[in-house]
N, C-alpha and C positions, 0 to 999 in steps of 0.2 A: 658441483662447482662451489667455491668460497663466493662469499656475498659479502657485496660491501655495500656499505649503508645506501648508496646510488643504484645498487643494482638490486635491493632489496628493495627498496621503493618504488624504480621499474614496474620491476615484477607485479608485486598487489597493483600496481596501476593496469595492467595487461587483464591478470587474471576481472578484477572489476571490469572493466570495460567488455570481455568476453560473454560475462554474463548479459550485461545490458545488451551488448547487439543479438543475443541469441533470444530475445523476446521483442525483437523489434518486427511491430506488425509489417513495415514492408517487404520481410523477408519472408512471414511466416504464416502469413491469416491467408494469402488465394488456398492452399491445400486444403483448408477446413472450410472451405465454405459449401453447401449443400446444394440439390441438385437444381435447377431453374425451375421456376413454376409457370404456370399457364397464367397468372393474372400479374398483377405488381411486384414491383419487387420496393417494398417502402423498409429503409434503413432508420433505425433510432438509434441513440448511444449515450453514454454518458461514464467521464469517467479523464481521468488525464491522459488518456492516450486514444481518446473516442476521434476526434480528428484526423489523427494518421491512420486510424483505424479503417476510417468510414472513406481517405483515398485510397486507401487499398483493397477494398472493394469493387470502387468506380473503375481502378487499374486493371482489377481482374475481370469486371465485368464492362469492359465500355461500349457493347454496344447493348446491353439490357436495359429496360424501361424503371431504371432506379429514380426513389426521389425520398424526402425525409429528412429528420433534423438530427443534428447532434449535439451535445452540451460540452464544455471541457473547460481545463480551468485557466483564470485571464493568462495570457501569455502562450499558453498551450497549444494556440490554434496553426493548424494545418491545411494549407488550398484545397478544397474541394471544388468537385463545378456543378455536382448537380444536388448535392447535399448542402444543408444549409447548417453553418456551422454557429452554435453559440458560444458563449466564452459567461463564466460568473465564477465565486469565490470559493477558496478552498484552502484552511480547513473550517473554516470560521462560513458560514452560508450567507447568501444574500438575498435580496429582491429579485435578482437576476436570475437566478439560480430555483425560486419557485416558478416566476411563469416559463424557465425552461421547462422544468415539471408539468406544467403545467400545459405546455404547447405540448410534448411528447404524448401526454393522454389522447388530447384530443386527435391529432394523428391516427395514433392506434386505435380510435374509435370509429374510425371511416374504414377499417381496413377488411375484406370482403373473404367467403369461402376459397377463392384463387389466389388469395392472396400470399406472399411470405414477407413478415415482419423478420427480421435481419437486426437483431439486438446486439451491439456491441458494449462491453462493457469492461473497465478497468478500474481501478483506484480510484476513489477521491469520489465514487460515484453519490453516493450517500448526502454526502454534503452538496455537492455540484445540484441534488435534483430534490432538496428541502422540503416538499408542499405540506403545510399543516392540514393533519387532520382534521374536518368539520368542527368549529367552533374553540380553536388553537390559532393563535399568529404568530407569524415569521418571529415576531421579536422572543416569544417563548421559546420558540425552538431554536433560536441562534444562542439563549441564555443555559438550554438543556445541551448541547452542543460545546459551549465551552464548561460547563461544569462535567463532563461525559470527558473531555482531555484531558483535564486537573487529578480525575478520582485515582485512576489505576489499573481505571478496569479492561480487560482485554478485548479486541477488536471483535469478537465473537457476541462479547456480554454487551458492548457498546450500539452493537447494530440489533442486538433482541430490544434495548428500549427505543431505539430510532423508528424499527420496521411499527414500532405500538404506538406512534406518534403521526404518522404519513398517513398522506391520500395518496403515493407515489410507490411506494416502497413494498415487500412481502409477499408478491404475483401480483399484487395491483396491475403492473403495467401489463403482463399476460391476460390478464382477467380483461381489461377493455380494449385488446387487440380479438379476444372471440367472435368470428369463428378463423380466422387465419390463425394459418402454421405461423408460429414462433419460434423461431431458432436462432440462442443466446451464442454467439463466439467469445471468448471471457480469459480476458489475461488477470490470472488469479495475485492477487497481492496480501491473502489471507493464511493465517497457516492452518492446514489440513486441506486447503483448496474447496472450502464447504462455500456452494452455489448461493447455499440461501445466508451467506454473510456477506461477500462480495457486490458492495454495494447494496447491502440491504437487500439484495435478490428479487427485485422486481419481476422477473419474469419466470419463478419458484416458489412452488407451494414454502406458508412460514411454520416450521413446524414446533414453532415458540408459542406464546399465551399472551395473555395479559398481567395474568398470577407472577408469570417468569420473570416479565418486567419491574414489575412492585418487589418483586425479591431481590433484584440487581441493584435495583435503585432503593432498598433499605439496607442492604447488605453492605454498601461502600456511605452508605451514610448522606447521600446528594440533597441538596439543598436547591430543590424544583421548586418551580412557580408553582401558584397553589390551583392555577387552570389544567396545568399539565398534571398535577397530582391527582385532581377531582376528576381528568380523562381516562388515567392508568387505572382509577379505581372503580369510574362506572364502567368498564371495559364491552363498552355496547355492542360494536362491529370490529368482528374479530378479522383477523387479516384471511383470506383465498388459505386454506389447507390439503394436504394431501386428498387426494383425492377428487377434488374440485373440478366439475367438468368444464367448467370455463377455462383449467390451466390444459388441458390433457395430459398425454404426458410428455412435460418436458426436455424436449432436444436442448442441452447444454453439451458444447465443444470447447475445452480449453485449447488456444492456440499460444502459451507461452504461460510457464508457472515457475516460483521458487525453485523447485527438483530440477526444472527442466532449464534453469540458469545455472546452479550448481555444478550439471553435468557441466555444460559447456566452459565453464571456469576450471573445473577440473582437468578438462584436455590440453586447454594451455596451460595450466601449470604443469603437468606432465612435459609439456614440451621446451619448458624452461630448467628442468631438473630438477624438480619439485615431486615428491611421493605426495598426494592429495588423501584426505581423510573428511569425506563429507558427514557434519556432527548432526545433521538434522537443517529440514529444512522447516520447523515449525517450532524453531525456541523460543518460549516466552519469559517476561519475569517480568522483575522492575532492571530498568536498561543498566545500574550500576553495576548488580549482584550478577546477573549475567555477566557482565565481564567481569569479574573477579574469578565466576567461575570457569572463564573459557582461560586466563591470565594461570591458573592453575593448571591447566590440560596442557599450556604450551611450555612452564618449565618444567610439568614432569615429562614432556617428549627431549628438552634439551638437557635436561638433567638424569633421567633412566632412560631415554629409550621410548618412554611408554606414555601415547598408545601407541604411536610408532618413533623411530627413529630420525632425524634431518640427514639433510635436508629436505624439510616439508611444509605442507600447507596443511593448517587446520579450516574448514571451510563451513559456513553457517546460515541458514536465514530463516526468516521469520519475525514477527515482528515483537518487540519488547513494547514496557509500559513505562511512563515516566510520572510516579506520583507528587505533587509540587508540594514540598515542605517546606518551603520559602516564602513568605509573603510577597516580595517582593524578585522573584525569580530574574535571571539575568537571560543572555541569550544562548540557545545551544535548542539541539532537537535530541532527541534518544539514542540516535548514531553516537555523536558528538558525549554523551553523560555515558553511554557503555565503553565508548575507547576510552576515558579519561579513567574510569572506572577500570579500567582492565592497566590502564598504563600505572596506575597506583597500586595495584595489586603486584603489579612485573618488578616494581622499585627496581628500574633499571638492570635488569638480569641481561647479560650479552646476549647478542645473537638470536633477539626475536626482535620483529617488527610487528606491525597491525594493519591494518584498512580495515573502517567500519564506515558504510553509507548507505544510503537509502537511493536506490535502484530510479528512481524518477529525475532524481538531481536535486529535490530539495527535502535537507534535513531538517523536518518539523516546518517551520515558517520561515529560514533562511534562506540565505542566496547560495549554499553550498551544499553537495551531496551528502558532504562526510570529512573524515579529517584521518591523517596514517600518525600514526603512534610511531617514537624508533626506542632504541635503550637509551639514550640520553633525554628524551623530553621530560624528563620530571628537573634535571639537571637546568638545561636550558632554559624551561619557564623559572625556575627558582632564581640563576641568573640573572631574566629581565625582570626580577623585583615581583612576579608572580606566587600565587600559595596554592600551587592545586588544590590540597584536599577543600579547602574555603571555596573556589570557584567551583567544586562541585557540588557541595554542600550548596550552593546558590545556584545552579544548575547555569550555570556563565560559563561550559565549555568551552564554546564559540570564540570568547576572548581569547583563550589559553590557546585555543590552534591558532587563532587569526596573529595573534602576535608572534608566534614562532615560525608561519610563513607555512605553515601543515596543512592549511584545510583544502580536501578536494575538490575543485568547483568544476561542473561538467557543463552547468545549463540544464535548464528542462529537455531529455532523454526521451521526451513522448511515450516514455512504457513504463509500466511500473510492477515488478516483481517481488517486493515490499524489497525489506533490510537484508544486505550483504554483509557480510564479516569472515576476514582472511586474515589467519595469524600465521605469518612465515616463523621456521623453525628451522636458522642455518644449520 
């Protein structure tokens, strides 16, 4: 079918949305849940989608003797009736957000040989469940926290120096739920779907150091407080490691991951007349060069053919890094700096469009998921007295969509699959 700029817009609105409802725990978490046990059934969570999580549970299970808390981030929250749901900050951590931490331990610390601990976990979890490590406070760790989102470093290398910083984090939470079964259900928002990154992996051996920490954190150069330097370098209590009888072994179930949104974007694109080409569901970088590289892939499909032919979808996730060259940085999140990024690579080539968002609904700290690129927005913004390349040089994406009327706004989505990216190719 021919696309016009409306019907190409559609479309990446379809195919995004596809994904998102295809990790949505009310559809998706009764199947993964394991078999009842003889004693409690006490629920923990934490994470932007721990709320709808922890109803879907109670929905699947309403007449089991469930009880337990959850954490999630302000706005995020979902009716429970026998779970008690908390609410604290994210991505930036709070006061609220350690004695969630804080409440989750000692929970799991009551919880008996009959017991099943029922750990639900998503995005955001990391920040949402804070606790400094013995002789560390909240204010070092919200100041390692935002110098950890400024570096560049990737979500991988970000949660080795977090999990070395927690009384929460790295099997801790498994470690004082012993002797109860632990069994984690985990919508993955990490690329490679690694248990012990996602959220820090409370409830998974850390099979990181101390050493690995102080190399991360001299390797990007971070400007730590000198409490938190003198922690990472007497490295006294190491996180719960493979093998640890207190974790046993590990029951993790993913009920919704990147791949498994992918697929489901790709069948509606199929169904729109769309050939789909999934590039990887674990791309990283720095979020501009990413798209310049992906703004390559989609005029050599409209200009050779290759790597396929249009009409098509190039399709992506995973999450990028956004390093702040700007003193003074404007608004936008990583979604928002890869389309702009990609839309200045395209210099307006006909017959591709874009959608780039982040699967929860909000991109970085804004009120929007993401924002769609067409062949005229460099034209447009130029127009309303706009200089892409400068707004992104200042990482001000956000102006540049909001002014042209582009940016996606879904609302908090209660799931989180990390970063979506779909480049139609009429």
């Amino acid at each position: 079918m021919a696309f016009t700029d409306a019907s190409a817009r559609a479309a990446l609105r379809q195919v995004f949305d596809a994904a998102i409802a295809s990790a949505d725990p009310r559809q998706v978490l009764a199947r993964h849940l394991p078999e009842r046990p003889r004693g409690r059934v006490i629920v923990l969570g934490a994470g932007k989608s721990a709320a709808v999580m922890a109803a879907a549970v109670e929905a699947a299970w309403p007449d089991a003797p469930i009880e337990g808390l959850v954490v999630t981030r302000y706005a995020h929250g979902y009716p429970a009736r026998r779970i008690r749901v908390l609410e604290a900050s994210h991505p930036v951590p709070d006061a609220a957000g350690a004695r969630a931490a804080a409440a989750l331990l000692e929970v799991a610390r009551g919880a008996g040989a009959d017991d099943l601990v029922l750990f639900l976990v998503s995005g955001g979890g990391s920040s949402l469940t804070t606790l400094p490590a013995p002789g560390l406070t909240l204010e070092e760790l919200i100041a390692v926290n935002k110098a950890l989102l400024a570096s560049g470093a990737t979500i991988h290398e970000m949660n080795c120096i977090r999990r070395h910083l927690s009384a929460f984090s790295g099997g801790r939470l498994a470690a004082a739920a012993h002797p109860a079964r632990v069994v984690t259900l985990a919508i993955s928002d990490v690329p490679g779907d690694d248990p012990s990154v996602i959220a820090s992996g409370p409830t998974v051996p850390d099979p990181s150091s101390f050493a690995d920490a102080r190399a991360l954190v001299a390797h990007y150069g971070m400007q730590l407080p000198s409490a938190v330097m003198a922690h990472l370098s007497a490295g006294v209590e190491e996180s719960p490691k493979p093998g640890d009888p207190r974790l046993g072994t590990p029951e993790y179930r993913f009920i919704a991951t990147p791949a498994m949104a992918l697929e489901a974007a790709a069948t509606t694109a199929r169904g729109l007349g769309l050939t789909p080409l999934i590039l990887g569901d674990a791309l990283e970088g720095e979020a501009r060069e990413l798209g310049t590289a992906l703004a390559g892939m989609a005029r050599s499909a409209a200009t050779h053919g290759h790597p396929l032919p249009g009409p098509a979808i190039l399709l992506s996730g995973g999450e990028t890094t956004v390093t702040i060259r700007n003193p003074k940085p404007g608004r936008g999140g990583r979604n928002g700096e890869c389309l702009l990024g990609c839309a200045l690579a395209l210099a307006g080539t006909p017959g591709i469009w874009a959608l780039m968002g982040d699967t929860d609904g909000i991109d970085g700290s804004e009120d929007n998921a993401g924002a769609i690129a067409t062949p005229d927005t460099l034209a447009r913004a130029r127009a309303a007295g706009l200089d892409p390349r400068a707004l992104l040089a200042g990482h001000d994406s956000y102006r540049l969509f909001e002014a042209l009327g582009d940016l996606v706004v879904t609302g908090p989505t209660l799931t989180n699959v990390n970063d979506f990216r779909a480049l139609l190719v009429a």
